[in-house]
N, C-alpha and C positions, 0 to 999 in steps of 0.2 A: 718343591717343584719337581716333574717327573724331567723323565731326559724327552720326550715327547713335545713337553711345554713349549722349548728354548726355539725350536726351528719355527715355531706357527707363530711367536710372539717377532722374533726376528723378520719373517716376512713378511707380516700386517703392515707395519709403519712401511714398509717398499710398497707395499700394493697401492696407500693414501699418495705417497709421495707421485708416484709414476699419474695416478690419478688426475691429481690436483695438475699437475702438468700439461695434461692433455685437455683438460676441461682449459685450462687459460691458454692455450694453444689455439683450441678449437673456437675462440671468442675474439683471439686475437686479428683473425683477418677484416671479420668487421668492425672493431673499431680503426684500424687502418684504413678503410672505405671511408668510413665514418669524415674524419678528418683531412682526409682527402676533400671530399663533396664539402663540408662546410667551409671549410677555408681555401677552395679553388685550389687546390694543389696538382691538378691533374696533370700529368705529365708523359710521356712516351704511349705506353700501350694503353695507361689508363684514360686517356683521351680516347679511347676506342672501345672501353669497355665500363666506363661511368653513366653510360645511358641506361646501363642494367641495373642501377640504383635501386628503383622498387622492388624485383625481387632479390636483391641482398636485405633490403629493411624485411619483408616476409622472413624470410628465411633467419635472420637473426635474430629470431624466436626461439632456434632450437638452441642455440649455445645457453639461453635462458633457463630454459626448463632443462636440459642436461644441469646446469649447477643447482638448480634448485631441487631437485632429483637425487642427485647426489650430496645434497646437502653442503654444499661448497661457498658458503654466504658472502663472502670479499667477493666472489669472481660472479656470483648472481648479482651481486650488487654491482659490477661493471658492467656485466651483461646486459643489465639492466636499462643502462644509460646509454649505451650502446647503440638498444633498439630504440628508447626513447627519443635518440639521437636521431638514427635515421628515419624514423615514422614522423619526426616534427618536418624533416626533407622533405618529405614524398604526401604525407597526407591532405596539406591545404589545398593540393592542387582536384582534389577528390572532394571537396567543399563549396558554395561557390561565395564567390565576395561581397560582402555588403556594397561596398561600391563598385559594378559593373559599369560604370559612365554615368554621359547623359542620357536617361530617357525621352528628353521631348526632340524630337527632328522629323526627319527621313529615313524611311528603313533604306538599306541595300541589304542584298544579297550578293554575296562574294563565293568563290569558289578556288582552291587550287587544285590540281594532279598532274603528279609524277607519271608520265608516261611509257614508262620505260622503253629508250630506244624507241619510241614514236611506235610501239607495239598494240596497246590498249586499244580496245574493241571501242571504235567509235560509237555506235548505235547506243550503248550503256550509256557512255558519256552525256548525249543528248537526251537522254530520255532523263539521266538524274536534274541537268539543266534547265529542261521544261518541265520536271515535277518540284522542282525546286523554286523554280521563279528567278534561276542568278541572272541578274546585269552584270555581276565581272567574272572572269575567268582565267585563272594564270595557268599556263602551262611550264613545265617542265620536262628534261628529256626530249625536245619539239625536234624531231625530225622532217624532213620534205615529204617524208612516207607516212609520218603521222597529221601534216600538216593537209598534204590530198585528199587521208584518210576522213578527217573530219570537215574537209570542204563536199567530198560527196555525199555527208549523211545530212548537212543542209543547216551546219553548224552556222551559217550567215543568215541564215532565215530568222535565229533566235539573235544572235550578238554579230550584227554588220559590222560594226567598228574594232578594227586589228591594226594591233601592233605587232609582228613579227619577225624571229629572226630563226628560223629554221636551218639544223644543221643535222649533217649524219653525226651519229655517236649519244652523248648525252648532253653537249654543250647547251644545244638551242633553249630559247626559251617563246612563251609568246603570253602575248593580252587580246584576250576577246571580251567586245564590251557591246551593250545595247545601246549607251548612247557615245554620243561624238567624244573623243580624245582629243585634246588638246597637250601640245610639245610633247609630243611622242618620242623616245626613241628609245637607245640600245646601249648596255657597255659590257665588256667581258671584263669580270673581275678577275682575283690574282690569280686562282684555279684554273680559268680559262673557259670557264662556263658563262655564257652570254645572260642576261635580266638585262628584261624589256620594261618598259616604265612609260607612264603619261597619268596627265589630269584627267578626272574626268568628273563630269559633275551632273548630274541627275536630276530632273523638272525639280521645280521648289529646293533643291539643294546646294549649300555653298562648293565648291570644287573642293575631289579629295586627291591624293596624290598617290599611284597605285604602284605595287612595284613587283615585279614574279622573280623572285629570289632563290637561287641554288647556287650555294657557299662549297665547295670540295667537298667529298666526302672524306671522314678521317679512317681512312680504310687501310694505311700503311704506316707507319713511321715517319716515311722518308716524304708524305704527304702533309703532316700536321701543322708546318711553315705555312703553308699554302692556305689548309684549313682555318688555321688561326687569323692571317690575315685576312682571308673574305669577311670572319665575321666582325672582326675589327671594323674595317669600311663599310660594312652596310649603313645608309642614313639615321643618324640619331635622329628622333623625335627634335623638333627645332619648333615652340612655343610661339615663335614668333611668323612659321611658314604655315604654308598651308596644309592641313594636316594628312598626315601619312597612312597610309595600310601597306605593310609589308606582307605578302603570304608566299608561302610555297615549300621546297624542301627544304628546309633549312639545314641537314645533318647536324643535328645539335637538339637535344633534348635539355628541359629546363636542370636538369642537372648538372649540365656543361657553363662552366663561370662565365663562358664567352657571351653565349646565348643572351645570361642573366644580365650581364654588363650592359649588353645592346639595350635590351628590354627596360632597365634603372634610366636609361635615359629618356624617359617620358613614355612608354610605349605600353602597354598591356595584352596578355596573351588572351586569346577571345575565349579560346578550351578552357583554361585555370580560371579563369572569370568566373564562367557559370557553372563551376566543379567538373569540368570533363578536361583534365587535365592530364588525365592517366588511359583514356581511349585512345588507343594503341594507333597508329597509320602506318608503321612497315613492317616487315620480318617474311613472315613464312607463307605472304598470300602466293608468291610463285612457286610456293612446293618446297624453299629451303628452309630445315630445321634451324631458325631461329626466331630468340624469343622475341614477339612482337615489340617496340618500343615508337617511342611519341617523337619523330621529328618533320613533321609535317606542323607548318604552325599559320596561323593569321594573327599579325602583331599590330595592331590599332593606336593610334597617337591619343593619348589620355583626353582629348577630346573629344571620342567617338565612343558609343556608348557599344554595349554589346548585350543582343536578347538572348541568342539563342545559337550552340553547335552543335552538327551534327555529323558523321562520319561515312561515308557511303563505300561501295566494293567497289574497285575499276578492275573489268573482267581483264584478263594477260598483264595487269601491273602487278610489280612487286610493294606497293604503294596503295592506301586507301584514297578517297579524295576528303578532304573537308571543306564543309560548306558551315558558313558562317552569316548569320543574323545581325546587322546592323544599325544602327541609329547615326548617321552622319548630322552635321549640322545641317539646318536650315539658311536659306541666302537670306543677309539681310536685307 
């Protein structure tokens, strides 16, 4: 052995070690996601930042191919499951289900958007309405000023029948509808955000029960009490009433346990049905750098079938709208 040997043989084993570290390091934040998202463990900030689910499953590719790279087989093989982990999350919703409902009924067309601040350029609005064919319409964000705004573009011409509770800020909500509402009304839930609600039932159709939904946003800490609670009381699916369509903001992406809990109780998301589960509805349409995510939803009572979603611009929202294709029952 030279005296040259002893220092490069002594360092090698440091270089693996420091290595080996950083690779189970660098893999360790997602499987903490990981187990988070599958067993609802969300809590404080991550209630605020588990709606970025999909891309952490993307991105937990590279801890992958860093161990495999390195030759590092124990930690590619966690890495591994890791991704497998979160890609089984996030992918079905990118698929669509064998069972999307009933097929034989009634279409409707339904519609929600977030208006923000009662901002949104009404004339778009209208014109996605009439190219779209909706008979229902939920708003959110419903100000006096967005409320005027869409009474002068002739938004009554298309959906007469309203339900309203217009307010300044983001509270209000409202229901516009083509045909008659029946037991109309209003509740502010715990957030303080007003959803409007009535029957309504459509020629040849049994009555469905409609509701424009906006739960808090979990946008603080000292908010997620509040958050959590909206989504708790929103209506369960109830087999025996008359059946439900919940849409509108929900702040809660199918990542959020709360979301899914609501949903387990009879309900189906219209997006994830027909594989558009991962078409993004908020983030960066108002110019702010973030990344798009899914909480914009139409949740259908497992007796309503669902054909077709689709996602439209709303010019000044920070909010896409979605409109959704349905099969409600037929009257008996």
């Amino acid at each position: 052995m030279t005296i040259t040997d002893a220092p490069l043989r002594t360092r090698t084993p440091k270089r693996r070690v420091v290595l080996n570290v950083l690779v189970w390091l660098f893999l360790t934040p997602g499987l903490v996601w990981l187990l988070g998202r599958a067993f609802g463990l969300e809590r404080g900030v991550l209630v605020m930042v588990i709606a970025f689910t999909p891309y952490v499953a993307a991105c937990s590719l590279i801890p992958l191919l860093i161990a495999l790279a390195t030759k590092r087989w124990a930690a590619a093989a966690a890495a591994g499951l890791v991704a497998v982990g979160l890609a089984a999350c996030v992918l079905p919703r990118a698929l669509p289900d064998f069972d999307k409902g009933p097929s034989e009924g009634v279409e409707l067309r339904v519609m929600t958007a977030n208006l923000w601040f009662g901002t949104a350029e009404p004339a778009g609005l209208i014109r996605t309405i009439r190219d779209n064919d909706i008979a229902v319409l939920a708003v959110q964000e419903f100000t006096p000023g967005g409320e005027a705004a869409l009474r002068a573009a002739g938004i009554a011409e298309l959906l007469p029948h309203q339900q309203l509770a217009a307010e300044d800020g983001a509270s209000g909500s409202g229901l516009y509808s083509r045909y008659p509402l029946t037991t109309p009304g209003s509740r502010r839930n715990d957030g303080g955000f007003m959803q409007t609600y009535a029957t309504i039932q459509a020629p040849d159709a049994a009555p469905v029960f409609v509701e424009s939904v906006h739960p808090l946003a979990p946008a603080h800490p000292t908010v997620l009490n509040g958050w959590s609670a909206d989504l708790r009381e929103q209506l369960p699916a109830d087999p025996d009433s008359t059946p439900r369509i919940l849409l509108g903001d929900f702040n809660a992406t199918l990542d959020h346990r709360k979301l899914r809990d609501l949903i387990d109780t009879g309900y189906r998301d219209a997006a994830d049905a027909v594989g558009k589960g991962l078409v993004a509805s908020w983030g960066p349409y108002d110019g702010d750098l973030i990344p798009p995510v899914t909480i914009d939803h139409v949740l259908v009572d497992e007796r309503i079938g669902v054909r077709d979603v689709e996602v439209f611009a709303v010019s000044r929202s920070d909010h896409r709208a979605v409109v959704a294709s349905l099969t409600v029952p037929a009257a008996s």
